[in-house]
FITORGU-451067 format. One record per atom (N, C-alpha, C, CB): x, y, z; atom name; residue number from 1. Coordinates in steps of 0.05 Angstrom, whole numbers, plus 5000, padded with zeros to 4 digits. Glycine has a CB too. Example, Ala and Ser with C-alpha at 12.3 -4.5 7.8 and 13.67 -1.06 7.14 Angstrom:
// residues 2
+------+------+------+----+-----+
:    u :    v :    w :  a :   k :
+------+------+------+----+-----+
: 5264 : 4886 : 5156 :  N :   1 :
: 5246 : 4910 : 5156 : CA :   1 :
: 5264 : 4934 : 5156 :  C :   1 :
: 5226 : 4911 : 5181 : CB :   1 :
: 5257 : 4955 : 5142 :  N :   2 :
: 5273 : 4979 : 5143 : CA :   2 :
: 5258 : 5001 : 5157 :  C :   2 :
: 5282 : 4988 : 5114 : CB :   2 :
+------+------+------+----+-----+
// end
This chain:
// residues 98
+------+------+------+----+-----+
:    u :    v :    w :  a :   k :
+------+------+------+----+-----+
: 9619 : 1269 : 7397 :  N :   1 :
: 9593 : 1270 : 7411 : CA :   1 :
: 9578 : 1294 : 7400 :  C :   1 :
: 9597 : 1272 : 7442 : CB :   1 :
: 9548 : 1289 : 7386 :  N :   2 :
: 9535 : 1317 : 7378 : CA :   2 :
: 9526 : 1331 : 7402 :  C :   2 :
: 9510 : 1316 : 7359 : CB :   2 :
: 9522 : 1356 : 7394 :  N :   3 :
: 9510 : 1379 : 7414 : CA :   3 :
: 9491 : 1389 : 7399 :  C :   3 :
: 9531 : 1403 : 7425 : CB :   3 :
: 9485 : 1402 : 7419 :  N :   4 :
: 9457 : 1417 : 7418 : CA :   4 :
: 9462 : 1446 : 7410 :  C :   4 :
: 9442 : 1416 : 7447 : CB :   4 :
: 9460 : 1459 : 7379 :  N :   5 :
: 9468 : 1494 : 7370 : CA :   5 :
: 9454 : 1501 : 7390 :  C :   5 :
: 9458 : 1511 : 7338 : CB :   5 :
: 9433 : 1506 : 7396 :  N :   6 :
: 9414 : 1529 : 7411 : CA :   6 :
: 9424 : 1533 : 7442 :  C :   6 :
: 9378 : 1519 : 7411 : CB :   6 :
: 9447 : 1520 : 7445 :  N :   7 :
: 9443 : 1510 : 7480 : CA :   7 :
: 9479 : 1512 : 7476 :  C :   7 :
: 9422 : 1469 : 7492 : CB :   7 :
: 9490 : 1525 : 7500 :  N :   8 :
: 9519 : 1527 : 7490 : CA :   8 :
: 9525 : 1514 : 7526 :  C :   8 :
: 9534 : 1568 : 7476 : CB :   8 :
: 9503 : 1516 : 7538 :  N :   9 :
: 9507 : 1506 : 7571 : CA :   9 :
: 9539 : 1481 : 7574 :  C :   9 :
: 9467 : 1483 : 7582 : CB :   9 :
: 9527 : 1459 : 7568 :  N :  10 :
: 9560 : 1452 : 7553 : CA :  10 :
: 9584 : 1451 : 7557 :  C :  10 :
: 9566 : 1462 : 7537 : CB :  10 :
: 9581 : 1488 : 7542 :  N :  11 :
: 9617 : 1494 : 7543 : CA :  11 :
: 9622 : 1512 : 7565 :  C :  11 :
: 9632 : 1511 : 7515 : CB :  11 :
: 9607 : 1513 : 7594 :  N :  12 :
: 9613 : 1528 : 7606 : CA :  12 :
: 9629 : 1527 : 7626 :  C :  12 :
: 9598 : 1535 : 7610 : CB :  12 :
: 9659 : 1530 : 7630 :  N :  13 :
: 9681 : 1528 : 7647 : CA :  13 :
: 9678 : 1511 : 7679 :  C :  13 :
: 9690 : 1558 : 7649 : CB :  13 :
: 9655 : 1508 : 7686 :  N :  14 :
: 9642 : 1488 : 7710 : CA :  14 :
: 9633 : 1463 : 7700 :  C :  14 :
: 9617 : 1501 : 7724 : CB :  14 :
: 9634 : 1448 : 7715 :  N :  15 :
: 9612 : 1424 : 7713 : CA :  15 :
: 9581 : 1424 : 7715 :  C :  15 :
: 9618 : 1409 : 7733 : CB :  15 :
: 9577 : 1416 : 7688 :  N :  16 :
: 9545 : 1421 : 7694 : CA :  16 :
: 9515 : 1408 : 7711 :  C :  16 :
: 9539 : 1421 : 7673 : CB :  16 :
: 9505 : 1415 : 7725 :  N :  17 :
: 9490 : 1409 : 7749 : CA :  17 :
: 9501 : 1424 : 7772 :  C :  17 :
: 9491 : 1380 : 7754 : CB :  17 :
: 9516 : 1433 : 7774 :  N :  18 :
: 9534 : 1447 : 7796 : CA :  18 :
: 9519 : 1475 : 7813 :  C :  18 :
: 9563 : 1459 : 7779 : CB :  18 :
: 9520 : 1474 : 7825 :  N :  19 :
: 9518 : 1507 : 7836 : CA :  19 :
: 9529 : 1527 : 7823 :  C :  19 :
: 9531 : 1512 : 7860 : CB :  19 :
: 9542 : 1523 : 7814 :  N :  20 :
: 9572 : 1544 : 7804 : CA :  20 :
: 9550 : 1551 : 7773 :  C :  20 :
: 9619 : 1518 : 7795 : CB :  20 :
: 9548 : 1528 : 7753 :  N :  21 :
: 9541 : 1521 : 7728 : CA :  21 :
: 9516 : 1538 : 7731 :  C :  21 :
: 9539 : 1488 : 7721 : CB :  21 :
: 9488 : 1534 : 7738 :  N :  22 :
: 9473 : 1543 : 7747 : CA :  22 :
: 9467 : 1575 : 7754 :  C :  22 :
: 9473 : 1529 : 7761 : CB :  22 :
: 9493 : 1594 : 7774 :  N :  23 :
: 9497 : 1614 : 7759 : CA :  23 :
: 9501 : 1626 : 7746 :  C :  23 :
: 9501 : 1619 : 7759 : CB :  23 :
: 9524 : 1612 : 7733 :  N :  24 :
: 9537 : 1618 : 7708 : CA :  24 :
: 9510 : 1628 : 7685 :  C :  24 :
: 9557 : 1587 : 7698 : CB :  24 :
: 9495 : 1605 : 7688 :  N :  25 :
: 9477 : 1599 : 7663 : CA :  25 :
: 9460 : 1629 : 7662 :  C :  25 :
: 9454 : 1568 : 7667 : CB :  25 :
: 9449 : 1635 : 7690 :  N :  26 :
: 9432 : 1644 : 7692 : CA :  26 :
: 9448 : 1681 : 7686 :  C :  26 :
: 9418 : 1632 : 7721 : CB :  26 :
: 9463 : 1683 : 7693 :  N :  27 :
: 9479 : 1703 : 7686 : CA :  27 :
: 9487 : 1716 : 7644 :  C :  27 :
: 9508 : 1689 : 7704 : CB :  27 :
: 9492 : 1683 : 7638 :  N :  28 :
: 9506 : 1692 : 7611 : CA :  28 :
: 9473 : 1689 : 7595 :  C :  28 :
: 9538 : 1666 : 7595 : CB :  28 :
: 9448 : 1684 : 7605 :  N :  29 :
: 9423 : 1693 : 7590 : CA :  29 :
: 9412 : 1711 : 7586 :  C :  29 :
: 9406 : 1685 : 7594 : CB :  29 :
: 9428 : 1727 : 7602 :  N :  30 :
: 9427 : 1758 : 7609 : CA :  30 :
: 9452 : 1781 : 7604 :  C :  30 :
: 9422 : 1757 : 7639 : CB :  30 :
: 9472 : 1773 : 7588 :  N :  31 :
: 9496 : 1783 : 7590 : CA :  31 :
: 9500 : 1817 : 7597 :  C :  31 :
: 9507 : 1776 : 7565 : CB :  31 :
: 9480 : 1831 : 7584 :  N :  32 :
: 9473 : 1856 : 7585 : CA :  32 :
: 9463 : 1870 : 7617 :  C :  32 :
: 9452 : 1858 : 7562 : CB :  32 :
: 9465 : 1856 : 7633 :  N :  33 :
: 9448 : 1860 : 7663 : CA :  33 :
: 9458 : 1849 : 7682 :  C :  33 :
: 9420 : 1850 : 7666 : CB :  33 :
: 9454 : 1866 : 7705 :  N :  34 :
: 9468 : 1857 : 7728 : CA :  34 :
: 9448 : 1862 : 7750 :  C :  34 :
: 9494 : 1872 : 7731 : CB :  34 :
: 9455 : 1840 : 7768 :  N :  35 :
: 9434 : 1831 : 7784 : CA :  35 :
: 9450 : 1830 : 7814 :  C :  35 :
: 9420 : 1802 : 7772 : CB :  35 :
: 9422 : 1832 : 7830 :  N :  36 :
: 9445 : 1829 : 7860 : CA :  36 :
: 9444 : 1802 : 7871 :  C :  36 :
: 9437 : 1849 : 7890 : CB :  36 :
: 9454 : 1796 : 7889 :  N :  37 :
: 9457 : 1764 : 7889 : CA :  37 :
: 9434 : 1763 : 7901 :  C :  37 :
: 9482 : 1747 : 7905 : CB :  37 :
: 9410 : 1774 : 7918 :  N :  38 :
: 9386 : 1767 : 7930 : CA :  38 :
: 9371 : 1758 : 7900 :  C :  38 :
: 9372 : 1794 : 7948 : CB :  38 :
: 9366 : 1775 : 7875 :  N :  39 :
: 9353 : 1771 : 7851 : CA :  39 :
: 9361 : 1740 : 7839 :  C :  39 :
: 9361 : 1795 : 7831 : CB :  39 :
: 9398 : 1742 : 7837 :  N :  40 :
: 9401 : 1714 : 7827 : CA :  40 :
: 9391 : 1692 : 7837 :  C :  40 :
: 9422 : 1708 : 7827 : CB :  40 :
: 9395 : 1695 : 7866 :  N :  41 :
: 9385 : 1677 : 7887 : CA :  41 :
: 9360 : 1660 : 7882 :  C :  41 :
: 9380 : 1691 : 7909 : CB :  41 :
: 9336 : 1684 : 7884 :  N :  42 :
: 9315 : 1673 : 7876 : CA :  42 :
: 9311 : 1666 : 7840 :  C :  42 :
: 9297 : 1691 : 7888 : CB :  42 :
: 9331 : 1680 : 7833 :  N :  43 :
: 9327 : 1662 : 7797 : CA :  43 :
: 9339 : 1630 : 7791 :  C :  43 :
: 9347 : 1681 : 7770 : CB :  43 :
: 9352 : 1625 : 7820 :  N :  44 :
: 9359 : 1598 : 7814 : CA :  44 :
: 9352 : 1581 : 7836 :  C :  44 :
: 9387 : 1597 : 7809 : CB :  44 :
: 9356 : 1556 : 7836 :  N :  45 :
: 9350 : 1542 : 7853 : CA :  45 :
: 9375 : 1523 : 7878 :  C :  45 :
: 9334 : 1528 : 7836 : CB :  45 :
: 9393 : 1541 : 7868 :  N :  46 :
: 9420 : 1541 : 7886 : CA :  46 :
: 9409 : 1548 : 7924 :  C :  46 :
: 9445 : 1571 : 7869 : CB :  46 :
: 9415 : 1525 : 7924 :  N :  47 :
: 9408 : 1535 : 7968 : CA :  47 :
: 9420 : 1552 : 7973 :  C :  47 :
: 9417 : 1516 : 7996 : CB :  47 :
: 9399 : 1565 : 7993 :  N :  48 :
: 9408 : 1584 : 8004 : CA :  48 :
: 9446 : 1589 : 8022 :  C :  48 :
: 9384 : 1583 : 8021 : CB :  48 :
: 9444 : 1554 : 8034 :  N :  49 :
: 9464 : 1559 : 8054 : CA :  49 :
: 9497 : 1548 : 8037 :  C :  49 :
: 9455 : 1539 : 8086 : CB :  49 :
: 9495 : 1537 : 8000 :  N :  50 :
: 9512 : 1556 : 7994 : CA :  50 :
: 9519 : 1575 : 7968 :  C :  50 :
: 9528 : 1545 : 7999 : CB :  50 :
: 9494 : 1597 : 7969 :  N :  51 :
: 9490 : 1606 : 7950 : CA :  51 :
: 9517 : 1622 : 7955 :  C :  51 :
: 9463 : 1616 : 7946 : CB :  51 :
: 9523 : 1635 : 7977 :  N :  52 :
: 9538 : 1664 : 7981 : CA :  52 :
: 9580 : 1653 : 7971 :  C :  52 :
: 9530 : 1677 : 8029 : CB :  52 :
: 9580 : 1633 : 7984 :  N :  53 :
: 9605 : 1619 : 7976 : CA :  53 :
: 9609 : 1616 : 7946 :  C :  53 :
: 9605 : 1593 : 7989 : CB :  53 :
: 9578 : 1594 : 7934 :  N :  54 :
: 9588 : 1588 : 7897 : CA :  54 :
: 9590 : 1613 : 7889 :  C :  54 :
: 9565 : 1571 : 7873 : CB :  54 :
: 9581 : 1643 : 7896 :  N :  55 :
: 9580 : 1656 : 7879 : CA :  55 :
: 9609 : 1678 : 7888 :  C :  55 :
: 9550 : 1666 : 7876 : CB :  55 :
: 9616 : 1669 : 7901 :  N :  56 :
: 9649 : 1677 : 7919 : CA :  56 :
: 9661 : 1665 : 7890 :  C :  56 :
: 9661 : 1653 : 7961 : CB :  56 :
: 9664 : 1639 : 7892 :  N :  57 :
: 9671 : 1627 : 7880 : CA :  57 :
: 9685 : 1630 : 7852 :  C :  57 :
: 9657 : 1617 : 7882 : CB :  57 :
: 9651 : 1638 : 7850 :  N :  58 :
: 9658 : 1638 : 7810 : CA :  58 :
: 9666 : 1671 : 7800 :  C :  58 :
: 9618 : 1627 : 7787 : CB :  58 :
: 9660 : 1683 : 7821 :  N :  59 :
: 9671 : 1719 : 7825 : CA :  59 :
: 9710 : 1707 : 7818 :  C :  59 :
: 9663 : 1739 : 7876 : CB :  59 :
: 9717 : 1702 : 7840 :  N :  60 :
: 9745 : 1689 : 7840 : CA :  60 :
: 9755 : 1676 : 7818 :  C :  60 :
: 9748 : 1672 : 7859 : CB :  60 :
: 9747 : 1658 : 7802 :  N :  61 :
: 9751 : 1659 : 7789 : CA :  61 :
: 9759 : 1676 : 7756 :  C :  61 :
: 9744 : 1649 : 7797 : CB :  61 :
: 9739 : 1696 : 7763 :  N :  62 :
: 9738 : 1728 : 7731 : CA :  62 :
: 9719 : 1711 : 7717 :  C :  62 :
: 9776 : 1739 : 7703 : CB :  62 :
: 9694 : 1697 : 7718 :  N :  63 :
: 9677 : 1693 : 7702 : CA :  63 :
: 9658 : 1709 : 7712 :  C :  63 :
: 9672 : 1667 : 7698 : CB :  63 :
: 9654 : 1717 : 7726 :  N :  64 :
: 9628 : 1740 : 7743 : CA :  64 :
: 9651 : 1758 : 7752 :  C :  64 :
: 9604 : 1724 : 7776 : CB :  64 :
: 9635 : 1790 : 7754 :  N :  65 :
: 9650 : 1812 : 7763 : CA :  65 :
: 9626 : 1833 : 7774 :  C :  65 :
: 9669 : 1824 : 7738 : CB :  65 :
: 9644 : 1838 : 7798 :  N :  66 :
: 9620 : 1855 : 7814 : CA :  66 :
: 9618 : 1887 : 7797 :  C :  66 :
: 9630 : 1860 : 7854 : CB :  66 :
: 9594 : 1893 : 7802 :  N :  67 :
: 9590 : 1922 : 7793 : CA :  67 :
: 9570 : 1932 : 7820 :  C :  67 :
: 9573 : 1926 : 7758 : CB :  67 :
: 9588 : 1956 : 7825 :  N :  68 :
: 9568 : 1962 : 7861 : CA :  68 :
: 9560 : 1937 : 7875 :  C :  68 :
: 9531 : 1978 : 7859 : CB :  68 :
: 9543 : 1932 : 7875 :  N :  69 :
: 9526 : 1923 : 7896 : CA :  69 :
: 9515 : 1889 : 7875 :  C :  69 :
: 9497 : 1952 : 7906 : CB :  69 :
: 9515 : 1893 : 7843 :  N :  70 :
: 9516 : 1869 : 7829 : CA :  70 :
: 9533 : 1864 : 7818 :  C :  70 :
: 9500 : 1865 : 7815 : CB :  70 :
: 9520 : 1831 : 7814 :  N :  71 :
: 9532 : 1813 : 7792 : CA :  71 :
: 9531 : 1806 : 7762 :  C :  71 :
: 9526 : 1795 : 7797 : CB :  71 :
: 9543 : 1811 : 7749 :  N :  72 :
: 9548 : 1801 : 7713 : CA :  72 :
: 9567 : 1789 : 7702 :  C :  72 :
: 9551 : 1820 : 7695 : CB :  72 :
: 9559 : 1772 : 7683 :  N :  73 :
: 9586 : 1766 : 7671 : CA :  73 :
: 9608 : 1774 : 7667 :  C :  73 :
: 9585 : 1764 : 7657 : CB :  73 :
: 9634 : 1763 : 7664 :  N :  74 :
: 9653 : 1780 : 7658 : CA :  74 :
: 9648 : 1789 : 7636 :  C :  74 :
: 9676 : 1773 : 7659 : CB :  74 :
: 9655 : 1817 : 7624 :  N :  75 :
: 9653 : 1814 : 7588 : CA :  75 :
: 9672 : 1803 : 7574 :  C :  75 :
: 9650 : 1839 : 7573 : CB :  75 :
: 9690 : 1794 : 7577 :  N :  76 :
: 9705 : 1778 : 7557 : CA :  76 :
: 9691 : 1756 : 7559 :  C :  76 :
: 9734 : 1773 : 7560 : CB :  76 :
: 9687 : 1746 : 7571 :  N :  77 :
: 9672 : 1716 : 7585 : CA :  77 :
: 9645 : 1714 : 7565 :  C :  77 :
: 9660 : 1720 : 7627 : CB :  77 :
: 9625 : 1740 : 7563 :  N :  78 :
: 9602 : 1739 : 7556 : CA :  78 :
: 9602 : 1744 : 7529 :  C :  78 :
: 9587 : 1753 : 7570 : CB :  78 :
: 9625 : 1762 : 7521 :  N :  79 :
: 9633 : 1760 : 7492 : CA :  79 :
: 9636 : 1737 : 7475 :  C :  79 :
: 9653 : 1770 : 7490 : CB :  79 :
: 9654 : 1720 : 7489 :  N :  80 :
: 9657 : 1695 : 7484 : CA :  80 :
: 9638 : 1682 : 7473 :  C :  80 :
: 9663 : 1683 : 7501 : CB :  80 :
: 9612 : 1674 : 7496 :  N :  81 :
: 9588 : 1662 : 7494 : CA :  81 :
: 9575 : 1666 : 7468 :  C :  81 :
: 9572 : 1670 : 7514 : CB :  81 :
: 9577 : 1695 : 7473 :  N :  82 :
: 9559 : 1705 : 7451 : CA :  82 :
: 9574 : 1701 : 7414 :  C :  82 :
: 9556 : 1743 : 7460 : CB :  82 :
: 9595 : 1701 : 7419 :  N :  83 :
: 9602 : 1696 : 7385 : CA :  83 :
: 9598 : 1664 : 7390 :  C :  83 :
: 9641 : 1708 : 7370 : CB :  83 :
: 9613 : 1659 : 7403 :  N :  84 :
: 9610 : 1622 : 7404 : CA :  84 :
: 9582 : 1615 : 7398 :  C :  84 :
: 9617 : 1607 : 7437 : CB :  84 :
: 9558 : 1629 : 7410 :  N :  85 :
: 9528 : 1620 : 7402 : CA :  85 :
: 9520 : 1634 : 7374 :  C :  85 :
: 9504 : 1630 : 7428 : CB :  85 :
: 9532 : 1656 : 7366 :  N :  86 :
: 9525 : 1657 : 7340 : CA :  86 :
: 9548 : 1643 : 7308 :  C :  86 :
: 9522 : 1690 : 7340 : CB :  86 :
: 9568 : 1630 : 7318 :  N :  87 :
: 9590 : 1619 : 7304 : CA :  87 :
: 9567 : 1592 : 7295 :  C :  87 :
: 9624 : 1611 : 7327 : CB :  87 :
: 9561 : 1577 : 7320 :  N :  88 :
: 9535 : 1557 : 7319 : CA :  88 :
: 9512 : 1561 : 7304 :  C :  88 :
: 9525 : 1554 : 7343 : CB :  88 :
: 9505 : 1580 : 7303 :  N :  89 :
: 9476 : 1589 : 7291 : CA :  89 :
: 9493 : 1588 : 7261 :  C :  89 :
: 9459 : 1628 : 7304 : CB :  89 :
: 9508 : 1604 : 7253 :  N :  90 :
: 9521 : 1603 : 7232 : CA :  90 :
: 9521 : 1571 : 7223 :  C :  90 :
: 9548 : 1616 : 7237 : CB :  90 :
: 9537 : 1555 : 7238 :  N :  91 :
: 9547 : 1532 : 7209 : CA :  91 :
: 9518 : 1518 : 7215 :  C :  91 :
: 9583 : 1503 : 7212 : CB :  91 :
: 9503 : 1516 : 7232 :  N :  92 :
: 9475 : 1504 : 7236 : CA :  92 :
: 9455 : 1512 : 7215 :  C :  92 :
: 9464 : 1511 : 7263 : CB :  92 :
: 9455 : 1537 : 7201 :  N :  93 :
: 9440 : 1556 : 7185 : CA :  93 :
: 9453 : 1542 : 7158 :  C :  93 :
: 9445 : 1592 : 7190 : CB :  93 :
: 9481 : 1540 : 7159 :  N :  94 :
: 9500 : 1549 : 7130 : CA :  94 :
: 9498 : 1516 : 7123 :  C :  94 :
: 9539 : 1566 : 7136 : CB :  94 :
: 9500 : 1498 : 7137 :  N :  95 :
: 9506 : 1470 : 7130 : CA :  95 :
: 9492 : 1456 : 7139 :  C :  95 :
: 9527 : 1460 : 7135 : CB :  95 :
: 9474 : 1457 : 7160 :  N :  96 :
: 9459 : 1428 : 7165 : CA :  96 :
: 9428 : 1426 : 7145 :  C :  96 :
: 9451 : 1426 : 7206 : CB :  96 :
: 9426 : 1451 : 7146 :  N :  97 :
: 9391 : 1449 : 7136 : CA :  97 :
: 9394 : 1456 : 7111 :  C :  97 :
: 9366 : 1470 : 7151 : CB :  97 :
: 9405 : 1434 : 7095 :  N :  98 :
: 9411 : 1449 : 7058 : CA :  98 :
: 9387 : 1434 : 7041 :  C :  98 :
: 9452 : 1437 : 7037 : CB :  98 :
+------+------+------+----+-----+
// end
């Protein structure tokens, strides 16, 4: 099945459309920053009544990790992302457009 280089949404350890996915996303576009869940809140369109649980959730899991009072990716997690989206850019650069 082809994919989409620019867009790695995809491979992200949730199902996508999800509550869960939706954080996730909004989190690893930002890997460098951490946000409190009121900010995420309003950056996504996850309801209110269960924003506080998905993001229990995906904490519990080690893909998000609290810092004080916010939320960020894990960094292994965002490390990941990040070579994985430039591994893509790579053979997309190196082989498709010759």
């Amino acid at each position: 099945m082809p994919i989409k280089l620019d867009s790695n949404d995809e491979f992200l350890p949730v199902t996508p459309g999800t509550n869960a996915h939706e954080l996730l996303a909004v989190l690893l576009e930002h890997p460098e920053m951490g946000f409190t869940p009121k900010e995420l809140a309003e950056m996504t369109d996850v309801p209110p009544s269960s924003f506080h649980k998905t993001l229990a959730l995906i904490r519990e899991t080690g893909l998000v990790r609290p810092v004080d009072s916010y939320c960020t990716a894990a960094e292994d997690f965002a490390a990941y992302r990040i070579a994985d989206g430039v591994s893509f850019q790579c053979i997309d650069s190196g082989y498709c457009h010759s």
